[in-house]
ZARO-224839 format. One record per residue (C-alpha): residue number from 1; residue in three letters; x, y, z. Coordinates in steps of 0.05 Angstrom, whole numbers, plus 5000, padded with zeros to 4 digits. Example, Ala and Ser with C-alpha at 12.3 -4.5 7.8 and 13.67 -1.06 7.14 Angstrom:
% ZARO-224839
{atom 1, 'ALA', {5246, 4910, 5156}} {atom 2, 'SER', {5273, 4979, 5143}} 
***
This chain:
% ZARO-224839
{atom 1, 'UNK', {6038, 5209, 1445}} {atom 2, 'UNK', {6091, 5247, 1403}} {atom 3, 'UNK', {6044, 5275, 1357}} {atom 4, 'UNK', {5992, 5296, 1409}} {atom 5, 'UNK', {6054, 5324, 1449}} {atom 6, 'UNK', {6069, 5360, 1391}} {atom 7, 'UNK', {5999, 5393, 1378}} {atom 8, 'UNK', {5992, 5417, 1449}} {atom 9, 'UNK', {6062, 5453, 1456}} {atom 10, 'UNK', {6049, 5492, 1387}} {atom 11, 'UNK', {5979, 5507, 1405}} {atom 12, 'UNK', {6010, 5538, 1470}} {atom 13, 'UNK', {6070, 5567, 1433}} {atom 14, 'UNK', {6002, 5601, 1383}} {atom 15, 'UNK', {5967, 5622, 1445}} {atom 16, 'UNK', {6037, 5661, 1477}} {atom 17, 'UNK', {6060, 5695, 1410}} {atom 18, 'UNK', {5979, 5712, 1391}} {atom 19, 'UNK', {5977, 5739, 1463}} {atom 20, 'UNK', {6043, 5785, 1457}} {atom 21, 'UNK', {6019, 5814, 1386}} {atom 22, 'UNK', {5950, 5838, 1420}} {atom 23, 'UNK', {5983, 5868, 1470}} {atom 24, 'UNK', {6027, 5909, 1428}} {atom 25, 'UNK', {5984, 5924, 1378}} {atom 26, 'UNK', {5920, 5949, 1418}} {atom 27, 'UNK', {5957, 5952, 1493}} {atom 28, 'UNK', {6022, 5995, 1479}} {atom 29, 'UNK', {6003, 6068, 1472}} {atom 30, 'UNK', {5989, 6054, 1394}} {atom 31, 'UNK', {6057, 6056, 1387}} {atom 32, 'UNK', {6061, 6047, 1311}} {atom 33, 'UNK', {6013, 6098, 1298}} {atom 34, 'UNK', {6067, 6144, 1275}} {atom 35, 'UNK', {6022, 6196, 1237}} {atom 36, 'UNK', {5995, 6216, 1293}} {atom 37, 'UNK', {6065, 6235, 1321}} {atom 38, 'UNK', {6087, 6262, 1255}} {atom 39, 'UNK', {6101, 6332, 1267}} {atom 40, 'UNK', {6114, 6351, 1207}} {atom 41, 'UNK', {6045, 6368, 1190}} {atom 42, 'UNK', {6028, 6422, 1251}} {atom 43, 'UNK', {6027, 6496, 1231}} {atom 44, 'UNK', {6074, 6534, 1272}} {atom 45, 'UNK', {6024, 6577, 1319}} {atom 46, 'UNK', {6031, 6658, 1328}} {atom 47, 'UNK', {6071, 6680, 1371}} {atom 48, 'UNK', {6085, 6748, 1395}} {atom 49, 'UNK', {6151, 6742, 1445}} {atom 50, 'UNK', {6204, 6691, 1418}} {atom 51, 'UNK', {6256, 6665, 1473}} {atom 52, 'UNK', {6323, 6670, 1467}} {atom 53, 'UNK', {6354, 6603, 1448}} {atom 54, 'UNK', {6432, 6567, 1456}} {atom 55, 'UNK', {6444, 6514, 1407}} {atom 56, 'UNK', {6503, 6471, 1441}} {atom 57, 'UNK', {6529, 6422, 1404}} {atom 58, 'UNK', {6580, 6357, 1419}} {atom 59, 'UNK', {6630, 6346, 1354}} {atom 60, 'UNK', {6680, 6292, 1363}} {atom 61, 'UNK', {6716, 6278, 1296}} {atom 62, 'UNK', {6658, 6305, 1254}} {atom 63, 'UNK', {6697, 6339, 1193}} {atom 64, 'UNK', {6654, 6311, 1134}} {atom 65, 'UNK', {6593, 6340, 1164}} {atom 66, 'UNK', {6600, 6399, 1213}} {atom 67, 'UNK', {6605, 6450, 1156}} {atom 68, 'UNK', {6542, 6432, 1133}} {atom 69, 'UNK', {6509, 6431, 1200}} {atom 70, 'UNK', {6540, 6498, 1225}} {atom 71, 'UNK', {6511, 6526, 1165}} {atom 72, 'UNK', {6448, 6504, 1173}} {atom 73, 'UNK', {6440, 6533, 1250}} {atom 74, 'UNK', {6460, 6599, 1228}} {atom 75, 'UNK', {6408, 6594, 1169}} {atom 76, 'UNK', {6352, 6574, 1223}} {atom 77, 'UNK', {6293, 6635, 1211}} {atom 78, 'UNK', {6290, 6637, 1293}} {atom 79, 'UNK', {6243, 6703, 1311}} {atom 80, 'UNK', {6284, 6711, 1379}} {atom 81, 'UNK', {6357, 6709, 1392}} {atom 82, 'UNK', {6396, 6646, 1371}} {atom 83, 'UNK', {6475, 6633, 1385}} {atom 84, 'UNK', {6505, 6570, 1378}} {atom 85, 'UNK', {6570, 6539, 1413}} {atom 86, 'UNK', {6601, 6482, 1377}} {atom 87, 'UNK', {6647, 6440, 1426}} {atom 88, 'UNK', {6706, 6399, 1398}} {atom 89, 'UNK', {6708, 6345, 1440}} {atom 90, 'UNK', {6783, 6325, 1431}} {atom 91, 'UNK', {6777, 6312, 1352}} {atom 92, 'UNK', {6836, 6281, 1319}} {atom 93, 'UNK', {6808, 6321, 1243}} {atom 94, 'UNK', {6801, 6389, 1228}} {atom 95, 'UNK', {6728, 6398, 1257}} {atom 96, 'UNK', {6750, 6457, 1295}} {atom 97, 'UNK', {6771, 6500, 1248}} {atom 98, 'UNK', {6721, 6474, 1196}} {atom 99, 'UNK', {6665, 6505, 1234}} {atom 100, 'UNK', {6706, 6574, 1255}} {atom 101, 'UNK', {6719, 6580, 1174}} {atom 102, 'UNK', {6650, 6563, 1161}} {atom 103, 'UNK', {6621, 6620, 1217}} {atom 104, 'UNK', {6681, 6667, 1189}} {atom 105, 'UNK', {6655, 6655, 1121}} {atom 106, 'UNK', {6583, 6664, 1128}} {atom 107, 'UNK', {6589, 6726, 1173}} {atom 108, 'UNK', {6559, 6700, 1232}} {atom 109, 'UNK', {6627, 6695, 1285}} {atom 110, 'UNK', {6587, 6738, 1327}} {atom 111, 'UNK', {6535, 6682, 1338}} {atom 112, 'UNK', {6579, 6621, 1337}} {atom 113, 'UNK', {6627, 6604, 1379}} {atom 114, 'UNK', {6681, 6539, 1375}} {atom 115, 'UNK', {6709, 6519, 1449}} {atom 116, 'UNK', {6752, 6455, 1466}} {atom 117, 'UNK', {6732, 6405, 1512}} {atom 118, 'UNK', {6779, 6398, 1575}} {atom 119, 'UNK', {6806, 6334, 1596}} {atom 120, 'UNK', {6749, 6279, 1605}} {atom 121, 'UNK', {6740, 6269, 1681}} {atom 122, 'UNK', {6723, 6197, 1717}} {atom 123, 'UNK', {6653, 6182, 1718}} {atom 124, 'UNK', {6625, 6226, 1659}} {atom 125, 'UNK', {6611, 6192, 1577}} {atom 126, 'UNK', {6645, 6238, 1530}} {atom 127, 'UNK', {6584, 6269, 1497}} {atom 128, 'UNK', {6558, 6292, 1573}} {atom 129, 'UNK', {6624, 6317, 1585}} {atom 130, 'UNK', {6624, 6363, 1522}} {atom 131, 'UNK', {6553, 6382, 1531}} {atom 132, 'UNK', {6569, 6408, 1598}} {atom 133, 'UNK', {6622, 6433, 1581}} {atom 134, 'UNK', {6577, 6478, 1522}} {atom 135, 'UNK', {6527, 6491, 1579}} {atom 136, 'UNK', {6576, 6528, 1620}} {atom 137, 'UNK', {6605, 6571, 1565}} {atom 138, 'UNK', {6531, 6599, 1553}} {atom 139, 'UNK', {6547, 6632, 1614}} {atom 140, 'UNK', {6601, 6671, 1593}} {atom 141, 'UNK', {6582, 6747, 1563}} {atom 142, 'UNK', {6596, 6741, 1500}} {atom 143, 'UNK', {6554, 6690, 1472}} {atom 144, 'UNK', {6485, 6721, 1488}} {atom 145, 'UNK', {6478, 6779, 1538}} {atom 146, 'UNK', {6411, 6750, 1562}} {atom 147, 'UNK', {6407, 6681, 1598}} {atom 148, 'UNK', {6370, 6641, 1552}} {atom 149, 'UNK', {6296, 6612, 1558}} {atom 150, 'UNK', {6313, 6546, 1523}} {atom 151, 'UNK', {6375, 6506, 1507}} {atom 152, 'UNK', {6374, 6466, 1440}} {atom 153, 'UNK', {6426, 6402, 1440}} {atom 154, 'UNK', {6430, 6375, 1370}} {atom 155, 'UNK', {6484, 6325, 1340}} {atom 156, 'UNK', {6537, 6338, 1297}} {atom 157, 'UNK', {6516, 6302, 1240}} {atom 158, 'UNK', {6437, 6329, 1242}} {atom 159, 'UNK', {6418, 6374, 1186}} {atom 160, 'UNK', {6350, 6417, 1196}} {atom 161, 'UNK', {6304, 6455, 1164}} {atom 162, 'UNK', {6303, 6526, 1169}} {atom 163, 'UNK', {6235, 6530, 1214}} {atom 164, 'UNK', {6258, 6474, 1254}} {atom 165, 'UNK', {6274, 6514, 1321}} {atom 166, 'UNK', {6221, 6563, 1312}} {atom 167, 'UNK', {6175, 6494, 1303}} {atom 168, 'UNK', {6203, 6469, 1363}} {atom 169, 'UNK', {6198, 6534, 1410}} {atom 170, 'UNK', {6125, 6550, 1388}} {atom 171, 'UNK', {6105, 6477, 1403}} {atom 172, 'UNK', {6141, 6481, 1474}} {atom 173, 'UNK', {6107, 6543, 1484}} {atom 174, 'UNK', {6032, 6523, 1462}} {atom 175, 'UNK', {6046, 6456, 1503}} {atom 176, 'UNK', {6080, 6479, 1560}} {atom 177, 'UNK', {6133, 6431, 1555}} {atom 178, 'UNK', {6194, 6427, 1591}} {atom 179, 'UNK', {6226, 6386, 1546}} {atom 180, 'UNK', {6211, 6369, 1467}} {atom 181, 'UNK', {6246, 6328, 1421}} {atom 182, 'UNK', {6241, 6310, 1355}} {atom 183, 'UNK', {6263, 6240, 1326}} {atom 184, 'UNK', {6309, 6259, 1256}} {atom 185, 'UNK', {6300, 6224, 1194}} {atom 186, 'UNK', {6359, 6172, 1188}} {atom 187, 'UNK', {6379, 6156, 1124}} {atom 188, 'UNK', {6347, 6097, 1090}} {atom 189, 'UNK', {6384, 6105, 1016}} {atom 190, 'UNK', {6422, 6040, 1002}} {atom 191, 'UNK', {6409, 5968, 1017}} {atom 192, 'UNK', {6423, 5958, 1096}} {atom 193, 'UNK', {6393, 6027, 1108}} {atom 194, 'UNK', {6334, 6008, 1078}} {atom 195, 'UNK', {6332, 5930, 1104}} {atom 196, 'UNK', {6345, 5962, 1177}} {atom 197, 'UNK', {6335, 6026, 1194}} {atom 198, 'UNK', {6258, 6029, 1199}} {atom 199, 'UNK', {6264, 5979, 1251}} {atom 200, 'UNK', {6307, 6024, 1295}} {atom 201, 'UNK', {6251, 6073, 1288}} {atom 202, 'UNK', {6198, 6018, 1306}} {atom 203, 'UNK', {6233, 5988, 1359}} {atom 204, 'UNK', {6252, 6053, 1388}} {atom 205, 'UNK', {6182, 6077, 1390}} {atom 206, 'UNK', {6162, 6008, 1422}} {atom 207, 'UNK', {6203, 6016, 1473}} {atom 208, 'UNK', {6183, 6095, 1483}} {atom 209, 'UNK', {6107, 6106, 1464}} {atom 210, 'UNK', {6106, 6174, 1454}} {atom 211, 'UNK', {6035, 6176, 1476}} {atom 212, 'UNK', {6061, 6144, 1535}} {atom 213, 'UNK', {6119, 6197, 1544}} {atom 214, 'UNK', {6073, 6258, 1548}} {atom 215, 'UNK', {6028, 6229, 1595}} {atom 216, 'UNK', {6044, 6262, 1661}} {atom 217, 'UNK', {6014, 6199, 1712}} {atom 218, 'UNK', {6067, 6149, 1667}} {atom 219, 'UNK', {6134, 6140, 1683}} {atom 220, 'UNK', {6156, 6131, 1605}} {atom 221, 'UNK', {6198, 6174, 1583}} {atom 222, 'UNK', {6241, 6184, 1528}} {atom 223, 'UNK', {6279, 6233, 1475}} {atom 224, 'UNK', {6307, 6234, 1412}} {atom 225, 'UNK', {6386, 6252, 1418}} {atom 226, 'UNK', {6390, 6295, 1358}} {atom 227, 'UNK', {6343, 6346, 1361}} {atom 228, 'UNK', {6329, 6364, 1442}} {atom 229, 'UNK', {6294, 6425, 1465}} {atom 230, 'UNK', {6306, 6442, 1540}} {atom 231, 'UNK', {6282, 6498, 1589}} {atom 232, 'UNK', {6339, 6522, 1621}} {atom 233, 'UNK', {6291, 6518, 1690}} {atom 234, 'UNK', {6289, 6447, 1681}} {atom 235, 'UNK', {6361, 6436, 1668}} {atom 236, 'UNK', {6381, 6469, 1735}} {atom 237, 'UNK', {6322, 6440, 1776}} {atom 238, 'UNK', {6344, 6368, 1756}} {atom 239, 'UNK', {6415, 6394, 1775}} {atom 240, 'UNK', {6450, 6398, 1712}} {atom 241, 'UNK', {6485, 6351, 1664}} {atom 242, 'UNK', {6516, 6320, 1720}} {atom 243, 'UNK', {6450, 6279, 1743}} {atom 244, 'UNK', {6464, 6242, 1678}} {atom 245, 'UNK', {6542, 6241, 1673}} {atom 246, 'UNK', {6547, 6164, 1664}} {atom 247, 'UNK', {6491, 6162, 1613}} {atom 248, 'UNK', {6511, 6124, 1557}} {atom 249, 'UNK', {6435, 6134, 1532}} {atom 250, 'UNK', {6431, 6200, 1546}} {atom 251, 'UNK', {6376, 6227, 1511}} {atom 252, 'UNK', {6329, 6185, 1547}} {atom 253, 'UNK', {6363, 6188, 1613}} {atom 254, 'UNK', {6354, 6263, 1612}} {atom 255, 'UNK', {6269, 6257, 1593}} {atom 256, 'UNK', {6276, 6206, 1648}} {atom 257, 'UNK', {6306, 6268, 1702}} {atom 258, 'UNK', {6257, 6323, 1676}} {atom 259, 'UNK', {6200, 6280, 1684}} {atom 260, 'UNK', {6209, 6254, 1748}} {atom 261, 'UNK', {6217, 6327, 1766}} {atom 262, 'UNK', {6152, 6332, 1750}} {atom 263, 'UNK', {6176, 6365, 1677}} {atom 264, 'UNK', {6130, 6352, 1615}} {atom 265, 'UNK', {6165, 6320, 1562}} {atom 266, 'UNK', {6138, 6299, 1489}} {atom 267, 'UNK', {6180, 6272, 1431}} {atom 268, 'UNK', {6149, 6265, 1364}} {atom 269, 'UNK', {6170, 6252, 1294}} {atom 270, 'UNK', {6199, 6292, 1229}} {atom 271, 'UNK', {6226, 6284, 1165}} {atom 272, 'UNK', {6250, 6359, 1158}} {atom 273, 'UNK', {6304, 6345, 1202}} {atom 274, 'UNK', {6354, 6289, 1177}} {atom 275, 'UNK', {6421, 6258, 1197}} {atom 276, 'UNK', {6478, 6256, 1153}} {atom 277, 'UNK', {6512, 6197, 1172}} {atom 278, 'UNK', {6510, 6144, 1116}} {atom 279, 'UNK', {6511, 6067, 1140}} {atom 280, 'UNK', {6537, 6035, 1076}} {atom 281, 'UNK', {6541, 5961, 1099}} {atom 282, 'UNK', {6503, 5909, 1148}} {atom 283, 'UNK', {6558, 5915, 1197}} {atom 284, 'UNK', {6559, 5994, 1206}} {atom 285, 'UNK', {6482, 5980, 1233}} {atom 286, 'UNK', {6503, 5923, 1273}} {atom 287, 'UNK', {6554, 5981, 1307}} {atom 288, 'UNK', {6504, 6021, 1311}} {atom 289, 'UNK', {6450, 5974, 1350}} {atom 290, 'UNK', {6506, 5943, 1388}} {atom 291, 'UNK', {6528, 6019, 1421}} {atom 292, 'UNK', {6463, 6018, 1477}} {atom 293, 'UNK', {6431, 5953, 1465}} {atom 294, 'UNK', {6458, 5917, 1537}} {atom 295, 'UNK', {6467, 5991, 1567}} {atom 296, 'UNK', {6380, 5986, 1552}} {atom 297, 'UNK', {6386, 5920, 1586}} {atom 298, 'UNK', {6420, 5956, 1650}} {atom 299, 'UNK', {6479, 5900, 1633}} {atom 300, 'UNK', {6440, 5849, 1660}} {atom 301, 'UNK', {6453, 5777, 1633}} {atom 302, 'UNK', {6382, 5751, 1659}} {atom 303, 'UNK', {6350, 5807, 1626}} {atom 304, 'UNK', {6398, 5803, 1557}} {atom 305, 'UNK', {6361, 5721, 1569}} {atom 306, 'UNK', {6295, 5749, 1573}} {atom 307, 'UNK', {6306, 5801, 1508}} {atom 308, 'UNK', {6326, 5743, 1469}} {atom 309, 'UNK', {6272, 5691, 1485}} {atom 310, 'UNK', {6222, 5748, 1474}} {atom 311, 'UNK', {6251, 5765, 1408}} {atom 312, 'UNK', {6247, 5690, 1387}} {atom 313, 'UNK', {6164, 5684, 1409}} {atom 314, 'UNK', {6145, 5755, 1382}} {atom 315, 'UNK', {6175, 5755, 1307}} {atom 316, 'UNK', {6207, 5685, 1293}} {atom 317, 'UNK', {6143, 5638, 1330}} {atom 318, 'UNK', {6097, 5673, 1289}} {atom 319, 'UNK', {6126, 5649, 1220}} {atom 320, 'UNK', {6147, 5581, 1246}} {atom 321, 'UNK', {6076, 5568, 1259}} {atom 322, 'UNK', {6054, 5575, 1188}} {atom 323, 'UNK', {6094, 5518, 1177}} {atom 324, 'UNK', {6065, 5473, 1236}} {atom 325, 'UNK', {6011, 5405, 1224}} {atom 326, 'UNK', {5960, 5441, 1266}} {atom 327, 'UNK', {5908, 5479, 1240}} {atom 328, 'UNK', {5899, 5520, 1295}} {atom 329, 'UNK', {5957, 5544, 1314}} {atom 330, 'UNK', {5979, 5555, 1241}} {atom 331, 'UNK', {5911, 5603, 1250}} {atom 332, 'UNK', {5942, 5640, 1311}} {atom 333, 'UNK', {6008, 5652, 1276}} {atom 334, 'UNK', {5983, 5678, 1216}} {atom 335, 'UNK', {5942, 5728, 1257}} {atom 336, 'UNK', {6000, 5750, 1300}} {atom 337, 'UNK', {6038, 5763, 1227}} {atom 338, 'UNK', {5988, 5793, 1206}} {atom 339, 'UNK', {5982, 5848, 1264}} {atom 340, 'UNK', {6056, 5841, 1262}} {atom 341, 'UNK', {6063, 5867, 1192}} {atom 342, 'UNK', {6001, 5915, 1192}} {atom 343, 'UNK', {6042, 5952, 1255}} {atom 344, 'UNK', {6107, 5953, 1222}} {atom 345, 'UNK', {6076, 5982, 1158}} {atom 346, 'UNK', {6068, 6057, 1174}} {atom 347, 'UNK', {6143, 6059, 1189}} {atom 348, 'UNK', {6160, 6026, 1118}} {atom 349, 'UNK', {6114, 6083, 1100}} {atom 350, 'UNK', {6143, 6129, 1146}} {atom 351, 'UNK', {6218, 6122, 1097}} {atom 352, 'UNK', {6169, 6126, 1043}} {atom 353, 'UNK', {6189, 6051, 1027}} {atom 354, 'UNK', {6153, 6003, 0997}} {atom 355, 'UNK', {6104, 5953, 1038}} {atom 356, 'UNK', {6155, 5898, 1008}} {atom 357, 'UNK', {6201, 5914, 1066}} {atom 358, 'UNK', {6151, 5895, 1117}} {atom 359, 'UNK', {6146, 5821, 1114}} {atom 360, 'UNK', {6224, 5826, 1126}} {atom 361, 'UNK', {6216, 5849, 1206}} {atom 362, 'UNK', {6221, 5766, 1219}} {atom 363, 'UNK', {6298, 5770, 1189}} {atom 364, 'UNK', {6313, 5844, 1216}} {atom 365, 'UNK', {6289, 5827, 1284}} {atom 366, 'UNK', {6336, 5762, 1287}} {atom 367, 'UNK', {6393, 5809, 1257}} {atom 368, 'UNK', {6377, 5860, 1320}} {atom 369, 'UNK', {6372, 5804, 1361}} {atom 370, 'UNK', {6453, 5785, 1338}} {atom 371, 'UNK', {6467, 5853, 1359}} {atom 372, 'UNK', {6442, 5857, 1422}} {atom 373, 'UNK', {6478, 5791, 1439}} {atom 374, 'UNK', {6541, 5822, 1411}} {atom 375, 'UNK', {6536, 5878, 1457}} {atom 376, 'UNK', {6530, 5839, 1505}} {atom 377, 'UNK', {6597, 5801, 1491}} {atom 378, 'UNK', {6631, 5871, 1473}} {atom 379, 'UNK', {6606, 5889, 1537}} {atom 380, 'UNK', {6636, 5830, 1576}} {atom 381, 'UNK', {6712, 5842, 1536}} {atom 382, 'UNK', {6715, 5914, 1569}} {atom 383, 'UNK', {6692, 5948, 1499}} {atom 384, 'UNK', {6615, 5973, 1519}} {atom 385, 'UNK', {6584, 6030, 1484}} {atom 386, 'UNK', {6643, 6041, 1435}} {atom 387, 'UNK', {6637, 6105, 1407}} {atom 388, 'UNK', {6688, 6155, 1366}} {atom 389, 'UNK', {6747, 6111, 1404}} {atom 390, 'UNK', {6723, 6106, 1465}} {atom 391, 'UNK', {6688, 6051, 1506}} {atom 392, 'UNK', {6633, 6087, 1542}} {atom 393, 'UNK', {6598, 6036, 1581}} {atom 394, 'UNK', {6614, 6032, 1656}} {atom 395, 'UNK', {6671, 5976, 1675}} {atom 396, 'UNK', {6640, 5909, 1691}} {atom 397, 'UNK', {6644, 5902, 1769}} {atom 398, 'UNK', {6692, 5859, 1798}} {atom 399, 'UNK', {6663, 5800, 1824}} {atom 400, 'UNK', {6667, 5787, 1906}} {atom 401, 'UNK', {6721, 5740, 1937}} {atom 402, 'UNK', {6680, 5725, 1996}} 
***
C-alpha cells in the first residue's frame, strides 16, 4: 500500500511541476527570450527635431560612484538639449560636492545642477521624495529655459553609454511610448555575482514579460529603475510623483500609473548601460533580494506561503524526481529540467557566462527563496525595505482589539 501510495503522489507531484514548466515556458509572454528584448542591437532611427531632456537623479551616500556617473551624463551625444539635476538626498559623504567639482571641472556647471533634499515628509520612500523633489527644480529658470519633452530618472550608481539617451528618445519617438526603460547590466564579475545575479534578471523578467508590458489590452506592467524615460505629459496626467509616494518598488509602480492611464510603456534590455555597484559576497545579494521581495508579495503572509510552496514544485520537484523509483515521473521531471534549464540559458548567455551556471537555478532559486522568507521576517521586526539607513516599507498595521 506504501509503495503504491508512493508511486501515485510522485506521479501527481510529476504531473504539477511538468504542468508549471509548460506554462512558463510556452504560456508566459516567452519570457526568457531575451534577444528579442535586447536593445542593444536596434539602429538609432533619423531624426530631425530632438526633445529637450532633464536627467534627475536620486544620490543618497553615493561618493565612490557619482563622479563617474555625472561624467558620463554630461558626455551623453544628446542632439537636443540635456541638463541634469543631481539631488543629495541627505548623504552623510561628500557626494555633494563630488558631483559640483566634477561639473566645475568638466565645464559643464551650466548644465548640472546639485540641490538638497528637504526634510523627508510622512507617507513618501526616500528615493520618491528626492525624485520629486528633482522634478520640481526643473521648473525653476535656470536649468533649461524650455519645459522639457521627456524626463530621464537614472540611479546613482548607473554608468551609460554615450548614445544611450539619444537611443532611448529615438525609440520613444518611433514607438510612441510614454514611458521606456531599459534594464542595466548588473555586474556579474566575482563568484556570488555570477552564481546569482542572472537569476535576478530571469526572475525579474518572469514576473514582468516585457512582451506582456507593451501590450496595451494587458495590465502587466513594469520598468527597470535605473534607466527610465518619461513624457513629462504622462507624469502630470498620472498626477505626479505623489501617485507613487509610498512605492518601495517604484519603478514598476510608476509603469503600473502610466499604463493604467492608458500610457504605452515598453522596457527592454542592454548591456551598454551598467551599474557600478559591486556585490562581493552571498550576503550583499541576499540584501539585495530581501529589499522588495515581501513588498512584491503586498506583505501578505498567505501569499509569502504560496511563493514558497511554488518555489519548492517549480525548481526543487523537478530534480527530486530524478531521484524517485518511478519511471514515469522520473520522465516528467527530467522534462520540466530540461525546459527549466533551456529557459534559464539565454540569461547565462545574456552575462556572457558559461551554460555551466545553468543547472545551478535549483540551488539559486532555494537561496532566493531564503531571501524572500527573510524579508519577510525583516519585515515583521519593523526593518522592511532597508535601504541607505532607512526602513522603507510601510509599518505593519496594528492588529484590532475588538
Amino acid at each position: 500500500m506504501t509503495t503504491i501510495f508512493h508511486v501515485y503522489a510522485t506521479g501527481i507531484l510529476g504531473i504539477i511541476t511538468l504542468g508549471i514548466w509548460l506554462h512558463l515556458f510556452f504560456g508566459r509572454g516567452w519570457f526568457w527570450n531575451v534577444k528579442k528584448v535586447d536593445a542593444d542591437g536596434e539602429k538609432v532611427p533619423a531624426m530631425d527635431d530632438w526633445p529637450g531632456v532633464i536627467a534627475v537623479i536620486a544620490a543618497r551616500n553615493e561618493a565612490e560612484t557619482i563622479g563617474h556617473v555625472v561624467t558620463n551624463l554630461i558626455q551623453q551625444d544628446y542632439l537636443g538639449k540635456c541638463s541634469v539635476v543631481i539631488v543629495d538626498d541627505h548623504s552623510e559623504d561628500e557626494t555633494a560636492s563630488i558631483a559640483k567639482k566634477v561639473a566645475i571641472e568638466s565645464g559643464a556647471e551650466a548644465r548640472v545642477r546639485v540641490i538638497h533634499a528637504s526634510n523627508l515628509p510622512d507617507g513618501w520612500t526616500g528615493k520618491m521624495w528626492a525624485l520629486n523633489e528633482g522634478v520640481a527644480s526643473t521648473q525653476v529658470s535656470g536649468v533649461q529655459t524650455e519645459a522639457p519633452g521627456f524626463l530621464w530618472f537614472t540611479d546613482a550608481d548607473v554608468a551609460h553609454a554615450p548614445d544611450t539617451l539619444r537611443r532611448l528618445v529615438a525609440w520613444a519617438q518611433r514607438d510612441k511610448l510614454d514611458l521606456g526603460s531599459l534594464m542595466v547590466l548588473l555586474r556579474a564579475n566575482n563568484f556570488p555575482e555570477r552564481a546569482l545575479i542572472p537569476a535576478f534578471l530571469y526572475f525579474f523578467l518572469m514576473l514582468y514579460p516585457p512582451r506582456w508590458i507593451a501590450d496595451e489590452e494587458l495590465g502587466t506592467a513594469g520598468a527597470a529603475g535605473g534607466c527610465i524615460l518619461l513624457k513629462r505629459e504622462a507624469l502630470e496626467r498620472i498626477g505626479g510623483l505623489a501617485a507613487i509616494r509610498r512605492e518601495v518598488i517604484d519603478d514598476c509602480a510608476l509603469a503600473r500609473a502610466v499604463k493604467s492611464m492608458g500610457g504605452r510603456v515598453s522596457m527592454r534590455l542592454t548591456r551598454k548601460s551598467t551599474s557600478l555597484r559591486p556585490y562581493g559576497t552571498f550576503a550583499e545579494i541576499r540584501d539585495l533580494i530581501a529589499r522588495t521581495a515581501f513588498t512584491q508579495l503586498r506583505y501578505s503572509s498567505l501569499q509569502l506561503a504560496g511563493t514558497l510552496v511554488g518555489m519548492f514544485l517549480t525548481y526543487i520537484a523537478p530534480v527530486a524526481l530524478l531521484f524517485a523509483h518511478d519511471s514515469s515521473a522520473k520522465i516528467l521531471g527530467l522534462i520540466a529540467c530540461f525546459l527549466m534549464f533551456v529557459s534559464f540559458l539565454p540569461t547565462v548567455r545574456f552575462y556572457r557566462l558559461t551554460p555551466f551556471w545553468a543547472p545551478l537555478l535549483p540551488l539559486v532559486a532555494a537561496f532566493y527563496s531564503y531571501a524572500t522568507w527573510l524579508s519577510a521576517l525583516r519585515y515583521w521586526r519593523g526593518h522592511g525595505g532597508q535601504w541607505k539607513g532607512r526602513a522603507q516599507a510601510p509599518e505593519k498595521p496594528q492588529r484590532s482589539v475588538y
